[in-house]
KEROKE-446931 format. One line per field, with one value per residue: residue number from 1; residue in three letters; x, y, z of N, C-alpha, C in turn. Coordinates in steps of 0.001 Angstrom, whole numbers. Layout:
N
num <- c(NUM  ...)
residuo <- c(ALA  ...)
n.x <- c(X  ...)
n.y <- c(Y  ...)
n.z <- c(Z  ...)
ca.x <- c(X  ...)
ca.y <- c(Y  ...)
ca.z <- c(Z  ...)
c.x <- c(X  ...)
c.y <- c(Y  ...)
c.z <- c(Z  ...)
//
This chain:
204
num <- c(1  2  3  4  5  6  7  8  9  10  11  12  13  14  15  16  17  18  19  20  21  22  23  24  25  26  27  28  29  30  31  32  33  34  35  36  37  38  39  40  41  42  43  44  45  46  47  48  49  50  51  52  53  54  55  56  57  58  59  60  61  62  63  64  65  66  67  68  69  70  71  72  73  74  75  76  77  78  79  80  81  82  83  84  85  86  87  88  89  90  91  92  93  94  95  96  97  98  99  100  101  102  103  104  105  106  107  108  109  110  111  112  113  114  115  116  117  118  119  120  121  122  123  124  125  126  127  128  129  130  131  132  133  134  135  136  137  138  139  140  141  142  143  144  145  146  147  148  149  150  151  152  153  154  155  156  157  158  159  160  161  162  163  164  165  166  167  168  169  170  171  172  173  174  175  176  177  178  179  180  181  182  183  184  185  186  187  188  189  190  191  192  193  194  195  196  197  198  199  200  201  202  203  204)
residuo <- c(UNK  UNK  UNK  UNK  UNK  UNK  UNK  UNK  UNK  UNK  UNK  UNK  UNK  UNK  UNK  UNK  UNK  UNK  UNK  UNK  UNK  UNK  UNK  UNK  UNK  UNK  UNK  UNK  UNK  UNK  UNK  UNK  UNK  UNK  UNK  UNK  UNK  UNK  UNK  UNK  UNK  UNK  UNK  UNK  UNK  UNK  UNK  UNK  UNK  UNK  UNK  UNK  UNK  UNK  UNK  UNK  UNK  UNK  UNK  UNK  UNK  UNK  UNK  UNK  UNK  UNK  UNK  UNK  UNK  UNK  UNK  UNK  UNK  UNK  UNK  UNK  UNK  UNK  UNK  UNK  UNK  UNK  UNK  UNK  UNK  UNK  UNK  UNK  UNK  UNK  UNK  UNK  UNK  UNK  UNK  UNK  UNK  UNK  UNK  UNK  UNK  UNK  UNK  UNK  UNK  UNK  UNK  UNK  UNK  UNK  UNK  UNK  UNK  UNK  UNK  UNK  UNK  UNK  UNK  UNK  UNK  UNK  UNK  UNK  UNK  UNK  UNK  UNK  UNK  UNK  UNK  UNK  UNK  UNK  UNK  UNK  UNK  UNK  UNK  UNK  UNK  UNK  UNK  UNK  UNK  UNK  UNK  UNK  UNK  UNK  UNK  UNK  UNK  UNK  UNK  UNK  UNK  UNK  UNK  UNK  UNK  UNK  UNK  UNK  UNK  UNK  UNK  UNK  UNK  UNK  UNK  UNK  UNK  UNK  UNK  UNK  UNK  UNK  UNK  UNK  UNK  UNK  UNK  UNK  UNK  UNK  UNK  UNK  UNK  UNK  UNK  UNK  UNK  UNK  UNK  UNK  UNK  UNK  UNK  UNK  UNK  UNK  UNK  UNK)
n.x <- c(-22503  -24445  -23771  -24786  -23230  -22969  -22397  -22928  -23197  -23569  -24739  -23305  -21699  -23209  -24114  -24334  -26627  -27667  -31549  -32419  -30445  -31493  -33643  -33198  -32465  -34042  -35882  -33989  -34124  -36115  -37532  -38486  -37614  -35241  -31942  -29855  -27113  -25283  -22730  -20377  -18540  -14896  -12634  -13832  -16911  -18632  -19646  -21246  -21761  -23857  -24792  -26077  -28160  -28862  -32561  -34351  -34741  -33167  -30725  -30934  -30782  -30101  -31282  -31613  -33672  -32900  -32619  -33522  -31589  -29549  -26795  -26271  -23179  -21899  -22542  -22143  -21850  -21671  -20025  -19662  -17217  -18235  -17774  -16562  -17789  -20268  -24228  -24515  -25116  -23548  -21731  -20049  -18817  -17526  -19197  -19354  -16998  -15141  -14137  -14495  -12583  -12746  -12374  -10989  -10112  -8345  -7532  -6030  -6748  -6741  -5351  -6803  -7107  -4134  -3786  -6014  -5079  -2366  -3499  -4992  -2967  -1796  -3387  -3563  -1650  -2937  -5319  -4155  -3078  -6065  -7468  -9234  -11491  -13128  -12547  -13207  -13885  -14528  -15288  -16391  -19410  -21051  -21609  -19579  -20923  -21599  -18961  -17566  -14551  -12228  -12496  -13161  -13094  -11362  -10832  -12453  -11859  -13426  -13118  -13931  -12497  -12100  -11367  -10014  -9248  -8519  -6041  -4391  -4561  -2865  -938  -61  467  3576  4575  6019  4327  3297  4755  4620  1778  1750  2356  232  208  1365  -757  -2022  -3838  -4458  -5870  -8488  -9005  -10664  -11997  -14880  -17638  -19666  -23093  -25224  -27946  -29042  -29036  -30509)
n.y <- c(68800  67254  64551  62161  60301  57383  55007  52173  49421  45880  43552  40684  39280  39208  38168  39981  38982  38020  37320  38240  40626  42047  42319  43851  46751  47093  49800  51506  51121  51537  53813  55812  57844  58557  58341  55280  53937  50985  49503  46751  47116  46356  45767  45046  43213  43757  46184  48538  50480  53264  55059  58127  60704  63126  64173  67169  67301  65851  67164  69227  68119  65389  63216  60013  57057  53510  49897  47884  46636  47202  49085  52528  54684  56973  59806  61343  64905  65661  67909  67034  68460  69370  70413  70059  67709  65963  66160  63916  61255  58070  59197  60864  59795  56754  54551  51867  50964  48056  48028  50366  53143  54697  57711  59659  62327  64235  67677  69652  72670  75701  74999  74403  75534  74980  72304  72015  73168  72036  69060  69581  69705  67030  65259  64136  62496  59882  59546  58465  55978  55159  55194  53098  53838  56305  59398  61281  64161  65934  68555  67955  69250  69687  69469  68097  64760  63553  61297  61330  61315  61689  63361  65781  69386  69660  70549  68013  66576  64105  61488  59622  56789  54394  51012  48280  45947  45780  45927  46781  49856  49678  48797  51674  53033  52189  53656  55565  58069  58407  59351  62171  62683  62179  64510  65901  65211  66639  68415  67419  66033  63568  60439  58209  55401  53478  50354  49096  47036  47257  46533  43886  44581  45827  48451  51919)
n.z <- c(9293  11708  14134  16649  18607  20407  23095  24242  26730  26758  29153  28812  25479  22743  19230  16544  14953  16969  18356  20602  20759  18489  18777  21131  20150  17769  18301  17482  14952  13590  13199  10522  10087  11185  10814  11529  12341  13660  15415  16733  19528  18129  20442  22549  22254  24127  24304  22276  19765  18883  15960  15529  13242  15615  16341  16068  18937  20652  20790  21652  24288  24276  25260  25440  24836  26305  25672  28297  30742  29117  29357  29159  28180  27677  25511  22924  20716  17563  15292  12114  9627  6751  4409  2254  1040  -202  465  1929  3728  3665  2210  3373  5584  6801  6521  5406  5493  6312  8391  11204  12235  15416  16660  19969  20370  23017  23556  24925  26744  24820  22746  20366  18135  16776  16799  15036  12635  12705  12286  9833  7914  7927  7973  5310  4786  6441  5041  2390  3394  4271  2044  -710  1229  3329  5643  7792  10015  13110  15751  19040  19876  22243  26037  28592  29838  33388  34569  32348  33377  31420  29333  30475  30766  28482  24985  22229  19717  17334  15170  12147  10486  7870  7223  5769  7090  10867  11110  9281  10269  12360  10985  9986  11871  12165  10227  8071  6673  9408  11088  10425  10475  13178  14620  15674  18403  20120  20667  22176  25652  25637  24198  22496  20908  19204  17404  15610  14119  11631  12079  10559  7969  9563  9551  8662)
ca.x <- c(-23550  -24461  -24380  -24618  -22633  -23552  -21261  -23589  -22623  -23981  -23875  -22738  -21224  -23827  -23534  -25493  -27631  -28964  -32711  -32294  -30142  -32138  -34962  -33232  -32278  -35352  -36104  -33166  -33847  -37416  -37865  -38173  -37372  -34293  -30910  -29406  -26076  -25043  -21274  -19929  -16310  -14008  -12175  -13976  -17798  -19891  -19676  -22165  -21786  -24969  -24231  -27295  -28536  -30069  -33519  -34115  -34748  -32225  -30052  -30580  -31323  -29057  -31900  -31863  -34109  -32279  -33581  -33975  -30314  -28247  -26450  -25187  -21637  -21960  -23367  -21671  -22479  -19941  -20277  -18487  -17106  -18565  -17955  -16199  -18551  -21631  -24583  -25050  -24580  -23225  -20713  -18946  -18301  -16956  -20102  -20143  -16171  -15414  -13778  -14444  -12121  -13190  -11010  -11590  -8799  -8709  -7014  -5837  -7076  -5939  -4324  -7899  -6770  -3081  -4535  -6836  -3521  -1529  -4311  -5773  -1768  -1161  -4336  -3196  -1172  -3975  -5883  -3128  -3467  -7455  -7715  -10260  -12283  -13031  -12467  -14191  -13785  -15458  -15514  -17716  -20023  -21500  -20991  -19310  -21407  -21178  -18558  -16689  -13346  -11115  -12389  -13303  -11858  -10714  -11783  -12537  -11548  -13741  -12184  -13827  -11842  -12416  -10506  -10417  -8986  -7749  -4025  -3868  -4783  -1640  410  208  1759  4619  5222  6831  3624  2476  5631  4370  372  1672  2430  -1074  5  1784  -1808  -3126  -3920  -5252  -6530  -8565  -8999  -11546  -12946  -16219  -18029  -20838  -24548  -25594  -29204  -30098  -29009  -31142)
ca.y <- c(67818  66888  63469  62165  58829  56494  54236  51422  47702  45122  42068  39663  39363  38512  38124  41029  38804  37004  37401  38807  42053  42691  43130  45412  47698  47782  50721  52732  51442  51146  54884  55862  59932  59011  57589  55250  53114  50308  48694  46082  47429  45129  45243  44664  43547  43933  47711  48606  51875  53574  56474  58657  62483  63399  64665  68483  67228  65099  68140  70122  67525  64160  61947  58484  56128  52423  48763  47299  45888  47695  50533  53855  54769  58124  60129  62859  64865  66226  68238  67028  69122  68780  71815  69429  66456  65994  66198  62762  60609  57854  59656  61648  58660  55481  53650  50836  49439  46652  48325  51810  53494  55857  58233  60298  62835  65161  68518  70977  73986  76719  74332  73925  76111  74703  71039  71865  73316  70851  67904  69695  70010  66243  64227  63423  61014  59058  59528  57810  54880  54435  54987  54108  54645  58021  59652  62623  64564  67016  69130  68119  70138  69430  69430  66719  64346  63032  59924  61487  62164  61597  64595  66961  70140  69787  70292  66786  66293  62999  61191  58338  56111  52932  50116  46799  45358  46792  45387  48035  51004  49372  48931  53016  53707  51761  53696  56843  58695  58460  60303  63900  62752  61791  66304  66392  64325  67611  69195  66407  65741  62103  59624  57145  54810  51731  49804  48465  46474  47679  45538  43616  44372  46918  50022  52480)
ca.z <- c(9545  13103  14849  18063  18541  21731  23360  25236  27358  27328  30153  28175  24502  21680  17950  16167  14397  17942  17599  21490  20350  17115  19427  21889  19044  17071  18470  17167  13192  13006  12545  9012  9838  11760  10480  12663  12300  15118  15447  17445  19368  18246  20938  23669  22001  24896  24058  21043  19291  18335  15387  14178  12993  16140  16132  17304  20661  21139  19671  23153  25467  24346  25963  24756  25553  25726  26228  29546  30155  28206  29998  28377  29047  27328  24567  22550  19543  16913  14138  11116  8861  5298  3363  338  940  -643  1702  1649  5177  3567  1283  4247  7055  6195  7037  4911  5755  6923  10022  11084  13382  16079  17509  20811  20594  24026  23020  25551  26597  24131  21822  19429  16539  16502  16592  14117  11934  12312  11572  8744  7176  7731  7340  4435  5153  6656  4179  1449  3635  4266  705  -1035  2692  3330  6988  8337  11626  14048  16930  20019  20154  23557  27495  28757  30884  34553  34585  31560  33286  30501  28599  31088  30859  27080  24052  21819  18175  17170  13931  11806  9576  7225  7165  5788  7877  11319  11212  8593  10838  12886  10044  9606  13353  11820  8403  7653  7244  10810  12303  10377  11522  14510  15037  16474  19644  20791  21088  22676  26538  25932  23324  22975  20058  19370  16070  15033  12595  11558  12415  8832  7809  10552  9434  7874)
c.x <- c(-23381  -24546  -24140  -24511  -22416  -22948  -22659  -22994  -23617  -23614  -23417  -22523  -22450  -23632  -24376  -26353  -28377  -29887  -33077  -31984  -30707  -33098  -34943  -33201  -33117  -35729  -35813  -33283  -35301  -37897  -37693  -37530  -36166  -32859  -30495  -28144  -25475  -23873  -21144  -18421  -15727  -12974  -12472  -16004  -19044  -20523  -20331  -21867  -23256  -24613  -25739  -27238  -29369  -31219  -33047  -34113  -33805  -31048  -29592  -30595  -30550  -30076  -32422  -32532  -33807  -33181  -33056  -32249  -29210  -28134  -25412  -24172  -21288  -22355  -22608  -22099  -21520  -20606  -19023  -18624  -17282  -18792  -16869  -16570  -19488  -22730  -25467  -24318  -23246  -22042  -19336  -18645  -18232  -17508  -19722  -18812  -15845  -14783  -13733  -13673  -12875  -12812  -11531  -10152  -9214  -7571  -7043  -6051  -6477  -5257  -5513  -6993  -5270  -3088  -5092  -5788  -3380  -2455  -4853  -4280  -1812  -2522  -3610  -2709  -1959  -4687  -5671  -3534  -5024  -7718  -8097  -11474  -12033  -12930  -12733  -14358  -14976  -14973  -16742  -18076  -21154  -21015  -20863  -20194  -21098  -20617  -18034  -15320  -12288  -10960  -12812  -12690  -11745  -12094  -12084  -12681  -12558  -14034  -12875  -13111  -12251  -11257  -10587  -10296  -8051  -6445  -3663  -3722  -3687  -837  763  654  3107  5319  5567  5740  2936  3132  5031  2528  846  1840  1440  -787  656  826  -2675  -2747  -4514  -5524  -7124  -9014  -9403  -12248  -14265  -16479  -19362  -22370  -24732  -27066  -29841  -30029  -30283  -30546)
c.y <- c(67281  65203  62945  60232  58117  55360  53230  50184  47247  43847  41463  40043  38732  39151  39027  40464  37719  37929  38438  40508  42277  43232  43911  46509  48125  48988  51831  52667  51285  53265  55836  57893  59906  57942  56720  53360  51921  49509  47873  46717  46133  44510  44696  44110  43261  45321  47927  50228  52420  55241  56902  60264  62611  64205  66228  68416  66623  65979  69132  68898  66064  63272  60794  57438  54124  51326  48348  46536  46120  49120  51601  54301  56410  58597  61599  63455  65973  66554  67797  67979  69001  69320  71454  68273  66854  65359  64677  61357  59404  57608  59961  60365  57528  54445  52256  50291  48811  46983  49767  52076  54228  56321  59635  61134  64099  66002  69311  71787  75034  76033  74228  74551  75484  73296  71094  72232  72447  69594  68096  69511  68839  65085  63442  61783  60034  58647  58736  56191  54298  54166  53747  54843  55652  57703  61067  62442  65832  67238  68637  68987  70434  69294  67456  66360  63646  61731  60452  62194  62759  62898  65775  67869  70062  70039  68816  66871  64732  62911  59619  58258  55129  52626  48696  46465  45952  46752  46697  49267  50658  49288  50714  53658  52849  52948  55367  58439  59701  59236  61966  63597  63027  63339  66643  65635  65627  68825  67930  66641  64075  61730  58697  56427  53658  51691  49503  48074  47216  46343  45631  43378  45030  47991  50800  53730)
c.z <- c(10965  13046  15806  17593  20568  22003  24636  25448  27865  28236  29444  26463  23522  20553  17081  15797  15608  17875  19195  21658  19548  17620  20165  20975  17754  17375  17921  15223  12694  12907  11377  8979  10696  11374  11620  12255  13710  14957  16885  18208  19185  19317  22291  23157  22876  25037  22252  21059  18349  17680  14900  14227  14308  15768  16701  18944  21313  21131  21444  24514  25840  24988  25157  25416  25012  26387  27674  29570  30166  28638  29224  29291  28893  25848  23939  20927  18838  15857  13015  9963  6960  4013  1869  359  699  452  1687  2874  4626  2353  2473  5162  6433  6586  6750  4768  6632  8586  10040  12448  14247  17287  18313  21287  21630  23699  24327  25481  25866  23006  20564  18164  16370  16254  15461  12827  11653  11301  10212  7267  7094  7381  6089  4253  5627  5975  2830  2325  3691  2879  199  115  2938  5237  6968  9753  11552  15194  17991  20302  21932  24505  27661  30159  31991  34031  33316  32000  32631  29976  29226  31421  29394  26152  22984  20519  18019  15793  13783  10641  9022  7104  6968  6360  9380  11742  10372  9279  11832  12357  9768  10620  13032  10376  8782  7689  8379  11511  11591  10665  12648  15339  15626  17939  20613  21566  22186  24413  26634  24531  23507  21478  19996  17690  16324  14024  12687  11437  10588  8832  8722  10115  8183  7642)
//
């Protein structure tokens, strides 16, 4: 299942339900033929995460049109893998907890299939902790765009998680677990790792 996930900033910090942002982002939930999810980053929330199914056009072309304002930082689109999930958006991604991770793992050239090994052997363990939140990955499937140095050059693993709360997703780089996850850091060239809440009463 495809989706293209959108990293935008805004000037200043507002609260999802000011009456200001509801109206920049109308745009992205008022269409009844296109899914479209919107998070706050927690850690920095002048950075809005926009998740949806792109359309076919958006599919070759990535062109988003945003409000007046609010500047895109980048745009990527990942296939997740969903061949023991039911084809049902909010079955596979951990929409609806209370903190979703989202993880921007940069993989070295030649290293994809040994990455993909390893992660597929140890998930688990991750998985024991999100529990009952599901987590579901993907491959980027797309060119990286101008002003993406980080990942240029690599290939990009991108990993969501649920989490009640995200002390927990810190309590699991402490535990016993995390050192046989942690076997994918040997494929890695980079990471990058940020939360969100998810917007209440926009999503469709």
């Amino acid at each position: 299942m495809l989706f293209q996930l959108t990293l935008l900033h805004l000037p200043t910090s507002l609260p999802s339900a000011s009456a200001t942002l509801q109206s920049h982002f109308s745009q992205f939930t008022s269409n009844p033929n296109q899914k479209a999810y919107i998070y706050t980053q927690t850690e920095d929330p002048t950075y809005i995460y926009l998740l949806q199914q792109p359309t076919p056009e958006q599919q070759t072309t990535k062109e988003l049109t945003h409000p007046e304002g609010v500047h895109p930082k980048w745009t990527l689109q990942v296939e997740i893998d969903d061949a023991t999930q039911p084809d049902h958006v909010e079955a596979l991604l951990p929409l609806n907890a209370p903190v979703m991770a989202i993880g921007r793992y940069f993989v070295a050239a030649g290293r994809k299939a040994g990455y993909q090994e390893t992660f597929d052997a140890t998930r688990g363990h991750l998985e024991r902790f999100t529990a009952p939140l599901p987590l579901a990955g993907g491959w980027r499937r797309d060119r990286y765009s101008p002003g993406e140095e980080d990942g240029e050059g690599k290939e990009e693993y991108v990993l969501f998680s649920g989490w009640d709360v995200m002390e927990r997703h810190f309590a699991f780089a402490e535990s016993e677990g995390f050192k046989e996850f942690g076997k994918i850091k040997s494929f890695l060239e980079g990471a990058e790792i940020k939360h969100g809440s998810r917007w209440e009463g926009v999503a469709r």
